[in-house]
C-alpha positions in Angstrom: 0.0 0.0 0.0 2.5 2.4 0.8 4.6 1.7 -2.2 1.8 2.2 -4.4 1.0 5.5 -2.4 4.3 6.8 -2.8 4.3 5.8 -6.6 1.1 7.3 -7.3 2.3 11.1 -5.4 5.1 10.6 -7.4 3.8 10.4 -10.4 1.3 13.3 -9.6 4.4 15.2 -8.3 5.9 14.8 -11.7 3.0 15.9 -14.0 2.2 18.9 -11.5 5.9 20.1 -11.6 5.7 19.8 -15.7 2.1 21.3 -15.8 1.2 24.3 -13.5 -2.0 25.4 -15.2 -4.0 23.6 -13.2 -4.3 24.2 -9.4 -1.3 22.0 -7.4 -3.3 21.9 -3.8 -5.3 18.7 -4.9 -2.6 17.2 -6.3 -0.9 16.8 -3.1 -3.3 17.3 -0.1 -2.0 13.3 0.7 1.2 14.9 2.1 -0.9 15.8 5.1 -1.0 13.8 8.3 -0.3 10.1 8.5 -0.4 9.5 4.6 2.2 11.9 4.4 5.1 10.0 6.2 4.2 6.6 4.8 4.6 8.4 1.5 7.9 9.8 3.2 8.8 6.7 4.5 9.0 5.0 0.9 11.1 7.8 -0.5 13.4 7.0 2.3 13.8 3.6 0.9 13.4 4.0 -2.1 17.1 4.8 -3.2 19.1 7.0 -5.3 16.7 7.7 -8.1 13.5 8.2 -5.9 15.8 10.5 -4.1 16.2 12.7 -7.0 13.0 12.7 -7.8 11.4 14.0 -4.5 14.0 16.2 -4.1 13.4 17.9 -7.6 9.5 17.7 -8.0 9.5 18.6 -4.2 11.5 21.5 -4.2 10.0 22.7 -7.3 6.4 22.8 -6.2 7.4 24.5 -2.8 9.7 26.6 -3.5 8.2 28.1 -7.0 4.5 28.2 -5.5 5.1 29.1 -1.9 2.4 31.4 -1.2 -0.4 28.4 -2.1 1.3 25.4 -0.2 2.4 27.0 3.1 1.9 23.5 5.0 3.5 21.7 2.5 6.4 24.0 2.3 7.5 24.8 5.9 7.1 20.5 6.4 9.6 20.6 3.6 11.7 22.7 5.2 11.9 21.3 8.5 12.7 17.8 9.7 11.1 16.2 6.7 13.8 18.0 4.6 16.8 17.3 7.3 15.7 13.2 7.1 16.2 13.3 3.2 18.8 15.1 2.8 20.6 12.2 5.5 19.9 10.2 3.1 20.2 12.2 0.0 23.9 12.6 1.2 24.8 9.4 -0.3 23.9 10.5 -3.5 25.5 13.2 -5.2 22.6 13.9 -7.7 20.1 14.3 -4.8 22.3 16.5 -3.0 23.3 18.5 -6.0 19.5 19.3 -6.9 19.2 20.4 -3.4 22.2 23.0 -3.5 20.6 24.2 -7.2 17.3 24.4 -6.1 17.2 26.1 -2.9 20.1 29.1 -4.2 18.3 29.1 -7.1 14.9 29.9 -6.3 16.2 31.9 -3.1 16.6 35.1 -4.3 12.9 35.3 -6.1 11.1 34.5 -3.0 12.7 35.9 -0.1 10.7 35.3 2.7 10.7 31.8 1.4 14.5 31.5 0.3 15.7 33.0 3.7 14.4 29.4 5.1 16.0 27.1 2.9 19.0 29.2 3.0 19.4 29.3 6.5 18.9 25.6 6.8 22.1 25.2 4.1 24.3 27.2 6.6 23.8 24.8 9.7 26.6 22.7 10.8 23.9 19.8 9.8 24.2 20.7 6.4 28.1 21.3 5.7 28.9 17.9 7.8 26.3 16.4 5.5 28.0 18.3 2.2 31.1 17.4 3.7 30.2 13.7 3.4 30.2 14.3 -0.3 33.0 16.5 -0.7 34.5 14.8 -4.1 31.6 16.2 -6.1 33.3 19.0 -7.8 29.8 19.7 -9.9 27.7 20.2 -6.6 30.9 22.9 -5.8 31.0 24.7 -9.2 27.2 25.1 -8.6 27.2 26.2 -4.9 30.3 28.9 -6.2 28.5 30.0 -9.1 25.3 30.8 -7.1 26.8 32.3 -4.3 28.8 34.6 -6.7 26.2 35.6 -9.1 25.1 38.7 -7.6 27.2 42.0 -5.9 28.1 42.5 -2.7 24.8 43.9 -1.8 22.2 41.2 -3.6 24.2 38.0 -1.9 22.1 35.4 -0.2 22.3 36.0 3.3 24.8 33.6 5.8 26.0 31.8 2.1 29.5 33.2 2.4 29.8 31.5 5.9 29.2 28.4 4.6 31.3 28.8 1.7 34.1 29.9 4.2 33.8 26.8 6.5 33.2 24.4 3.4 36.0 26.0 1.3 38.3 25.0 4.4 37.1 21.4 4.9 37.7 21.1 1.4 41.3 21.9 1.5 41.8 19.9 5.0 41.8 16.9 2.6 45.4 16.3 2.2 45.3 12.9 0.6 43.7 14.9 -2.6 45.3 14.2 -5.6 46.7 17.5 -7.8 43.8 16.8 -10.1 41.3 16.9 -7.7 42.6 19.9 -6.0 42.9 21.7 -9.2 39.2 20.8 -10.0 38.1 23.0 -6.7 40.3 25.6 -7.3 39.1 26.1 -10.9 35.8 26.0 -9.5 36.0 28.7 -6.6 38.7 30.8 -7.7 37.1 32.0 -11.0 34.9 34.1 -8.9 37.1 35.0 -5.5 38.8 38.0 -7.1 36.0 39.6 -9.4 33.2 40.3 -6.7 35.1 41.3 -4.0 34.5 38.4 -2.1 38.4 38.2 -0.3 36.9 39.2 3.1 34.3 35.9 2.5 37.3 33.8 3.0 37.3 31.7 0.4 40.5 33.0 -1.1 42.1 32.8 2.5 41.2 29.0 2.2 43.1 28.8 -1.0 46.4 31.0 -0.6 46.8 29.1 2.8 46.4 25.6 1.1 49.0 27.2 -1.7 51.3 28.4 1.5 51.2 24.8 3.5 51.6 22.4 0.4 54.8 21.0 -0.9 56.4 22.5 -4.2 56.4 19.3 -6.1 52.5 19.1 -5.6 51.8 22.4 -6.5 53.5 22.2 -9.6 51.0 19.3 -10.5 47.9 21.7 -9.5 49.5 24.5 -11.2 49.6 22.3 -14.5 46.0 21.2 -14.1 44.7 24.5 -13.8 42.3 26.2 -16.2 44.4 29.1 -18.4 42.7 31.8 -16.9 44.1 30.7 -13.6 47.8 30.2 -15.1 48.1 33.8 -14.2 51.0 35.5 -12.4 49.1 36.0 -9.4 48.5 32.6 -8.7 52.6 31.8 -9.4 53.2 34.7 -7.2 50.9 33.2 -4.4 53.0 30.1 -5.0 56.2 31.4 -4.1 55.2 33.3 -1.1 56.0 37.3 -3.3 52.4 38.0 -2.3 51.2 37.7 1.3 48.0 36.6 2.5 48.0 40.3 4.4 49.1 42.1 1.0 46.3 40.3 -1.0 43.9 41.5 1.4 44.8 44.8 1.7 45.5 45.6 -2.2 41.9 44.3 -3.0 40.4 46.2 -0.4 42.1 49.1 -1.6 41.2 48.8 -5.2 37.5 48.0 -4.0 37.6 51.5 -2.1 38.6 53.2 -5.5 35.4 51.9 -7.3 37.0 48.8 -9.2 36.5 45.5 -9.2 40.1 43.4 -8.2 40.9 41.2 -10.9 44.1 39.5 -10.7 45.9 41.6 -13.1 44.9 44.6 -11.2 45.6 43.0 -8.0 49.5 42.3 -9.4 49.9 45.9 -11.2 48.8 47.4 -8.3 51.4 45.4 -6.4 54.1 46.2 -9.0 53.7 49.6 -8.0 54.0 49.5 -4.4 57.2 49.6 -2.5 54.6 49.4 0.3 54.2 53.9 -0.7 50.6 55.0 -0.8 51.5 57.4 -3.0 52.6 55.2 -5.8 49.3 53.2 -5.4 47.5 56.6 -5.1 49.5 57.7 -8.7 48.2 54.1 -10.2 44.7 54.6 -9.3 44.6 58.0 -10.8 46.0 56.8 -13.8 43.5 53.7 -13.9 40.5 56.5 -14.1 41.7 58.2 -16.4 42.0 55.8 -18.4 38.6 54.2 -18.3 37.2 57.3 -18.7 39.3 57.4 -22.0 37.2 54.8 -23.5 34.1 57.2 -23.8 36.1 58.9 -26.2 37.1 55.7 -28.2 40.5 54.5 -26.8 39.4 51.5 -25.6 41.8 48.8 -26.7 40.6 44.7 -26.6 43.8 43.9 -26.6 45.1 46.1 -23.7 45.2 43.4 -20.0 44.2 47.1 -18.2 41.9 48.0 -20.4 39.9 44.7 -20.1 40.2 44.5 -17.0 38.7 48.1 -16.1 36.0 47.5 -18.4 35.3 44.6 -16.3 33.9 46.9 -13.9 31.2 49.0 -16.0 30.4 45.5 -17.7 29.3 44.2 -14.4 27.3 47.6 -13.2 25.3 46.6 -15.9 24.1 43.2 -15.6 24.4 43.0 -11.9 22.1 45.7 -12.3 18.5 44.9 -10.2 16.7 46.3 -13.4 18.9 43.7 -15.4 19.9 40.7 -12.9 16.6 39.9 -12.3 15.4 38.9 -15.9 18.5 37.8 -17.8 19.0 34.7 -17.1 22.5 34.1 -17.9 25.4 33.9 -15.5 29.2 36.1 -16.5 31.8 35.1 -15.1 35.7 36.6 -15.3 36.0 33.8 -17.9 33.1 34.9 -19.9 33.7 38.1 -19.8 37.2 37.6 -21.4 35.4 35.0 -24.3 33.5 38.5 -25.5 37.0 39.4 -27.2 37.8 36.3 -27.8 34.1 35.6 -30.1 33.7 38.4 -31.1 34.6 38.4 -34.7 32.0 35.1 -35.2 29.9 36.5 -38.7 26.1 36.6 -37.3 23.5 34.2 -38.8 21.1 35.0 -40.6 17.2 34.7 -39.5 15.1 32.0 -40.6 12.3 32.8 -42.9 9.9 32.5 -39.6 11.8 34.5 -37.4 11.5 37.3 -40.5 8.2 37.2 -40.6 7.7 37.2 -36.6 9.8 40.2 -36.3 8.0 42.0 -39.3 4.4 41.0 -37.5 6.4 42.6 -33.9 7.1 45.9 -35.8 3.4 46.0 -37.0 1.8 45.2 -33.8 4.3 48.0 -32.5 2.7 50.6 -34.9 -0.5 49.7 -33.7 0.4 50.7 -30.0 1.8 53.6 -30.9 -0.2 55.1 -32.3 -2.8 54.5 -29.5 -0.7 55.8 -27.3 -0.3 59.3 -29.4 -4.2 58.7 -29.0 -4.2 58.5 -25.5 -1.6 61.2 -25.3 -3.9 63.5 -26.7 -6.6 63.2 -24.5 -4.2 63.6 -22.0 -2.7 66.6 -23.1 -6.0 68.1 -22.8 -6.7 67.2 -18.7 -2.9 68.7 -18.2 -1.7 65.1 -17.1 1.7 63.1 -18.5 2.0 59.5 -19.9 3.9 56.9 -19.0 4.5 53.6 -20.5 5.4 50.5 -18.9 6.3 47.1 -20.5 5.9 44.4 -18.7 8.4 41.9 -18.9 9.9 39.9 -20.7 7.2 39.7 -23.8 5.8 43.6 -23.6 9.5 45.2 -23.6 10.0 43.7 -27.2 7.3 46.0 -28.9 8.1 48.7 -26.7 11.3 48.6 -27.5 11.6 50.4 -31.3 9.3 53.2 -30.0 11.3 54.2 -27.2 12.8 57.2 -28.9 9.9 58.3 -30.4 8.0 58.4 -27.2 10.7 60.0 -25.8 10.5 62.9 -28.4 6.4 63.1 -27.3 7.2 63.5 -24.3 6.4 60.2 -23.3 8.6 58.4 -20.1 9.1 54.4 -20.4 9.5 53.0 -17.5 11.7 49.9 -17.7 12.1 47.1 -15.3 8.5 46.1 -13.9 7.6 42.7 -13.8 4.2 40.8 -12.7 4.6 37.3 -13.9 1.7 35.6 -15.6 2.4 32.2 -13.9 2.4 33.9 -10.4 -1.3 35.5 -11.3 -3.0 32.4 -12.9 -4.4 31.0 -9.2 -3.7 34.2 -7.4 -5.9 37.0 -7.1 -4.0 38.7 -4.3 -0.6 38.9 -6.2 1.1 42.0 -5.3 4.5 43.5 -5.6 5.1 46.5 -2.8 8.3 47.7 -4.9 7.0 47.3 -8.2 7.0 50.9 -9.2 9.9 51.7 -7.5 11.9 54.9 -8.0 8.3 56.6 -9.7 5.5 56.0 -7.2 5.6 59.8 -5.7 4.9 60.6 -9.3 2.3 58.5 -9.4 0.8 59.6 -6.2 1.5 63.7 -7.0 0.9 63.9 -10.9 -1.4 60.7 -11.6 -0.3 60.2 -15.3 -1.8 57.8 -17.3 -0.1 54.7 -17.3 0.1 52.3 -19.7 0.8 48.2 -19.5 2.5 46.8 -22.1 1.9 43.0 -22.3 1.1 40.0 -24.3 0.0 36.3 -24.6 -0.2 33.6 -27.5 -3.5 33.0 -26.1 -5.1 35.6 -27.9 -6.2 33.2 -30.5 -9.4 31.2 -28.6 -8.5 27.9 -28.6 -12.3 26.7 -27.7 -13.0 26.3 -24.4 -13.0 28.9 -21.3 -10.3 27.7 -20.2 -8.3 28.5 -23.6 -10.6 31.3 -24.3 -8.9 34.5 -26.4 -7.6 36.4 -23.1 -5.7 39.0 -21.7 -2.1 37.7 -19.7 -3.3 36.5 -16.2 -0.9 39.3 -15.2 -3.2 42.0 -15.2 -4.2 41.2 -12.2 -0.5 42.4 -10.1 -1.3 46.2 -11.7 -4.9 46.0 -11.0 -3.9 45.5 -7.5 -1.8 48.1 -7.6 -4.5 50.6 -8.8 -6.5 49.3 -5.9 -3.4 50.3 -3.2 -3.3 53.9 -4.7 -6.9 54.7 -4.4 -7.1 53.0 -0.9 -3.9 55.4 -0.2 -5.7 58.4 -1.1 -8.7 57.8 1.3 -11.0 56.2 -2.0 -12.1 52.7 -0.5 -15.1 52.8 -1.9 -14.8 52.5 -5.8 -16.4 49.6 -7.3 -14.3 47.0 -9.2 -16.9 44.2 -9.7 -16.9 45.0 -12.9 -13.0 43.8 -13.2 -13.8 40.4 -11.5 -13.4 41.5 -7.7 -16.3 40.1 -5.8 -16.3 41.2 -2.0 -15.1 38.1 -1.0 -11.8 38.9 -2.9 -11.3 42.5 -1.8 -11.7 41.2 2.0 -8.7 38.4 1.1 -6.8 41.6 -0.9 -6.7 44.1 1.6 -6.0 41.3 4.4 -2.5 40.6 2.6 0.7 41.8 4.1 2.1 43.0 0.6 -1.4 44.5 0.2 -1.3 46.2 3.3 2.2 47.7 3.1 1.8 48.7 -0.7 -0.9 50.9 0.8 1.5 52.2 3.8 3.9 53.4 1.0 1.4 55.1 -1.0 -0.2 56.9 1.7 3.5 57.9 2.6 3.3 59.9 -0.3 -0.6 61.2 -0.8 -0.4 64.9 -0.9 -3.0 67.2 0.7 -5.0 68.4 -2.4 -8.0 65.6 -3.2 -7.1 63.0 -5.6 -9.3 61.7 -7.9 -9.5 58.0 -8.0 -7.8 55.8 -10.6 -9.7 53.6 -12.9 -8.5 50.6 -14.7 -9.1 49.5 -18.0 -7.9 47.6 -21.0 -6.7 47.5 -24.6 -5.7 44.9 -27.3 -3.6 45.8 -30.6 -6.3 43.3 -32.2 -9.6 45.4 -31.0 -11.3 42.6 -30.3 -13.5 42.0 -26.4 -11.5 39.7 -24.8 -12.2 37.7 -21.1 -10.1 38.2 -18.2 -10.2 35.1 -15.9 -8.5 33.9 -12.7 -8.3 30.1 -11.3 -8.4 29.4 -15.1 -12.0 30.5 -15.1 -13.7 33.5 -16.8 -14.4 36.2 -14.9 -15.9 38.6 -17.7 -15.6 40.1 -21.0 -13.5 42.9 -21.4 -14.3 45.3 -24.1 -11.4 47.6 -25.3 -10.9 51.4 -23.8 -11.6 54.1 -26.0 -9.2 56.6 -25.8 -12.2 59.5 -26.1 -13.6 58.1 -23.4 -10.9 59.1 -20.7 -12.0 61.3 -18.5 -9.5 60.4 -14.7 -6.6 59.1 -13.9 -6.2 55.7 -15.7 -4.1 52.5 -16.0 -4.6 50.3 -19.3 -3.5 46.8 -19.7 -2.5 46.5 -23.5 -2.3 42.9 -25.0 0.1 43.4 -27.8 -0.6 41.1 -30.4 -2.9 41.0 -33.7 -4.4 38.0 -35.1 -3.1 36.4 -38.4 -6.0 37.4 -40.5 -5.4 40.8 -39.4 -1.5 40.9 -40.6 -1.6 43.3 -43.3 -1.6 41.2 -47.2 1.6 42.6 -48.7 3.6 41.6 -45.7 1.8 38.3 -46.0 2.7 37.8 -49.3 6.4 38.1 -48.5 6.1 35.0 -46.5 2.6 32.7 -47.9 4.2 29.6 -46.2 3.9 31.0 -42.7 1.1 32.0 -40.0 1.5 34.4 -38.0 1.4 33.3 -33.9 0.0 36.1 -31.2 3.5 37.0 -29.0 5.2 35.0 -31.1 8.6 35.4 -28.7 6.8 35.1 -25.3 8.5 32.8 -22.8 11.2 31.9 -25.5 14.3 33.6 -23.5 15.5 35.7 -26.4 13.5 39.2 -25.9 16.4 40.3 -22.9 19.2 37.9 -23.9 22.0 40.1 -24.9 24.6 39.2 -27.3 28.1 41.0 -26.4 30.6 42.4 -28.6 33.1 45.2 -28.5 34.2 48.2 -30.3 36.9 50.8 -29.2 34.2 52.0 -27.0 34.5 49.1 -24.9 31.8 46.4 -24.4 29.0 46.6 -26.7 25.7 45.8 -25.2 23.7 44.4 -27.9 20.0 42.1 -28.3 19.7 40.7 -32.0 16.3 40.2 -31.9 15.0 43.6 -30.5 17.7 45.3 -33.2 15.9 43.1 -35.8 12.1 44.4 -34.8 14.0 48.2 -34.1 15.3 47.8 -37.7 11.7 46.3 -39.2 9.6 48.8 -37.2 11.8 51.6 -39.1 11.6 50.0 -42.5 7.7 49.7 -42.6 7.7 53.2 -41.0 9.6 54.0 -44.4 13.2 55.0 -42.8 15.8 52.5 -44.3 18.5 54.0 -42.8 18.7 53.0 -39.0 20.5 54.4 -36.0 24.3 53.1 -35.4 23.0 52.8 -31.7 21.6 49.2 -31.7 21.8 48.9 -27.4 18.9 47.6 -26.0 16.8 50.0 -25.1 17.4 48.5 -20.8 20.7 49.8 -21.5 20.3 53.8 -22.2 17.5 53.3 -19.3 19.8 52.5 -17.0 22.2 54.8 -17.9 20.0 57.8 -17.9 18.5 56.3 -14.5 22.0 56.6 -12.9 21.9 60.5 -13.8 18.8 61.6 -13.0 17.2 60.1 -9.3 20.2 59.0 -6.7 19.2 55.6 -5.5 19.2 56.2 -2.4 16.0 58.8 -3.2 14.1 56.6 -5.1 10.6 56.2 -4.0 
């Protein structure tokens, strides 16, 4: 019975994992009471590959949906957790899925993350890690993860761990030079570029490189990954550089506003003598030259001038605006492959991705120029417009138009995210900080804002649940409308009419991220009476769509008409036209092909940048958005496009940096 148990959660554990469009709480209400530890109790026995499984499918079900499956996840956590992971420790796959998945999914849900993270800084945890401490793999993970983010955005107590682990690792003397080569390529790719000396780790390695014989340090040295054949690690070697000088030379360059990479680290100590005013001298000249490279003297093949380019590079996709969506981890390493790739001849598009970029640029026409429609009814109530992609899909057609909103007067705001996923079985989804840096505007000026989003599932696929629809994620900026008017003293406005019974604005306005959205926006009411914000919404295809939650319709939405403006107003757009609508002579360029609704959403390519470099420095570029930039220009009958091709996140964020300090963003 209880193997059958435990092979039937499984299974449902598996297909719920895969398939979260339907609600996960029946799936697994057998993890409850006494069903739940006979279930346990099989995975226990089950061995390695039942091991992996629970520890996958578990973690992904309580650590992506948190907010549904409280009981199930703090049981997860907790002793439940401790007992597998005993067991799990024989098994480096089940240990490594539980080092990926609990730093992965960490950092998106805090509150959440701070738990599992806490648990994989317990002496419990490093003695059981320390059980499996020839898996290099689990390692290179743990490293990467604990790197991946600056000094201000690392996952609390992880550098402790990493400290203590780092130092059991090296305790191992009967290590072969292979083996110790293996950890060192794996930590020490990230010790010295993030600033991370006072962590510990690299104490852990120069004192394993000061208590080791010669002859065995020859054989690491020869094992060690090119990048790491450096002159700083041969220096480390022979004692030149002390563990106190190290220390003291990064933390000095750190102070000075660069990042310590090994060449800096050794030209730094070149110019010592142990006088501060030769260092002093050497860090003047270092900024000047970086701030050469705005005026073209950036040279690739310059060490320096890599290496204080490696600094701006990672201001930018360390960046919160950036970190948070791209999806790719840089290295040192990497960093150094963009001079080394950069001369690889582009390929060309397919004949689909053509035609999808050419049906982008059109939908983009299409909400432009209702936005120069709602502009003008602005214009005449005195009040600004601001446009917001959401991301990933709605930065894509937002993107070619940035500079032409810019020269209406228009302000993009970049960066806000309300993930469809998160919305489809949660009403309440709210995000405290998702206007961050403009909610006193906002609050003061009450512009009319503008969503930009988009689904495939604009094309109704014949039942409710597949009905044509606007992205679930509406409902994260229709809360947000809710906070502002509850802010400024307006409880009362109806939003039946958007789905909200009573029932749900009781369960809203009893949320903690409900509740202290509202504290920040009443923070900032001002005096004068507000008039409340409504909430409405828009499609590039003009066509009523439903809006729905739980996968069920809540009503019919019929598109706002921009005459009909009268208040402050958000509007959800759904970017997107249908194929029928595609206009002919850009369907006769490609009859073999139909044209899909969002075409790129959820396909990782709308923020992933592609890097190159000119005597600028690092070139920030995103083929596909360049590709719909250059389309949208084409149809709008400009053949001759902009030499600027950075994504329009990048002159966001550079402008951001100029205009609001951080530190007064509200």
């Amino acid at each position: 019975m209880t193997k059958a148990l435990g092979e039937h959660l499984l299974n449902g554990l598996r297909w719920a994992s895969n398939d979260l469009t339907n609600p996960l709480e029946r799936r697994i209400q057998s993890l409850q009471g006494e069903e739940a530890q006979k279930v346990y109790d099989f995975y226990k026995d089950a061995g390695r590959n039942v091991l992996s499984y629970i520890v996958e499918d578990m973690g992904r079900i309580a650590l992506i949906t948190p907010h549904q499956f409280p009981g199930v996840t703090y049981r997860w956590q907790n002793q439940e957790v401790r007992d597998a992971l005993a067991e799990a420790g024989k098994y480096g796959k089940a240990v490594e899925d539980v080092v990926f998945i609990g730093i992965d999914r960490a950092d998106r849900y805090a509150s959440l993350g701070s738990k599992v993270v806490s648990f994989l800084s317990t002496d419990e945890f490093k003695n059981l890690l320390a059980q499996y401490h020839a898996n290099i793999p689990v390692l290179r993970k743990m490293v990467e993860n604990i790197a991946s983010g600056n000094k201000n955005r690392r996952i609390p107590k992880m550098h402790v761990f990493s400290q203590q682990q780092v130092q059991n690792l090296f305790a191992q003397k009967e290590r072969d030079a292979e083996q110790i080569a293996a950890i060192v390529n794996a930590f020490s790719n990230e010790i010295y570029h993030y600033g991370q000396i006072e962590d510990g780790i690299a104490s852990a390695l120069c004192s394993y490189f000061h208590t080791e014989d010669a002859t065995k340090l020859d054989a690491i040295m020869k094992s060690l990954h090119p990048l790491r054949g450096t002159a700083f690690f041969e220096q480390i070697k022979r004692n030149e550089i002390s563990l106190k000088e190290i220390e003291e030379i990064t933390t000095f360059i750190g102070e000075q506003g660069f990042i310590p990479t090994p060449s800096l680290i050794v030209e730094l100590y070149r110019a010592r003598d142990h006088d501060a005013k030769d260092r002093t001298a050497t860090i003047s000249e270092w900024k000047q030259t970086a701030a050469s490279f705005s005026a073209g003297r950036f040279d690739a093949t310059n060490t320096l001038h890599r290496s204080l380019e490696y600094t701006r590079f990672r201001e930018f996709v360390d960046h919160e605006k950036v970190k948070k969506y791209i999806k790719n981890h840089f290295s040192y390493e990497d960093y150094e492959k963009i001079f080394a790739n950069s001369s690889a001849q582009e390929q060309a598009l397919s004949s689909q991705d053509a035609f999808e970029v050419a049906c982008v640029a059109h939908e983009a026409q299409k909400l432009y120029d209702f936005i120069l429609q709602v502009k003008q009814r602005a214009d005449k109530q005195g009040r600004k417009v601001v446009v917001v992609p959401n991301f990933s899909y709605g930065y894509l057609p937002v993107a070619p138009l940035v500079p032409h909103l810019e020269a209406e007067g228009i302000e993009v705001l970049i960066g806000c995210k309300v993930g469809s996923t998160e919305s489809h079985d949660n009403k309440e989804v709210m995000n405290s900080r998702l206007f961050k840096g403009r909610r006193r505007k906002f609050m003061e000026e009450q512009p009319i804002i503008i969503v930009v989003d988009g689904t495939q599932h604009l094309v109704d696929r014949g039942t409710e649940n597949t009905a044509a629809r606007y992205p679930d994620a509406y409902q994260g900026y229709l809360n947000q409308v809710i906070a502002m008017n509850d802010a400024n003293g307006l409880r009362r406005e109806e939003y039946a009419s958007l789905g909200k019974t009573e029932e749900d604005m009781k369960k809203l306005r009893a949320s903690e991220e409900f509740q202290r959205t509202v504290a920040v926006y009443k923070g900032l009411a001002v005096n004068n009476e507000q008039k409340p914000y409504h909430f409405g919404l828009w499609n590039t295809a003009e066509v009523p769509l439903i809006i729905r939650n739980y996968h069920q319709k809540l009503v019919e939405m019929m598109p706002v008409n921009p005459a009909q403006i009268y208040k402050p107003t958000m509007i959800f757009c759904n970017v997107g036209v249908l194929d029928e609508q595609i206009p002919q002579e850009l369907k006769q360029q490609y009859p073999e092909h139909t044209h899909t609704p969002a075409y790129y959403d959820d396909c990782g390519r709308i923020i992933a940048f592609d890097y190159g470099f000119d005597n600028f420095g690092v070139r920030y570029l995103n083929r596909l958005e360049t590709k719909v930039k250059e389309a949208f220009e084409a149809q709008n009958g400009n053949q001759e496009v902009s030499l600027d091709v950075a994504p329009a996140i990048m002159h966001y964020l550079s402008k951001a940096r100029t205009i609001v300090p951080e530190e007064m963003h509200i």
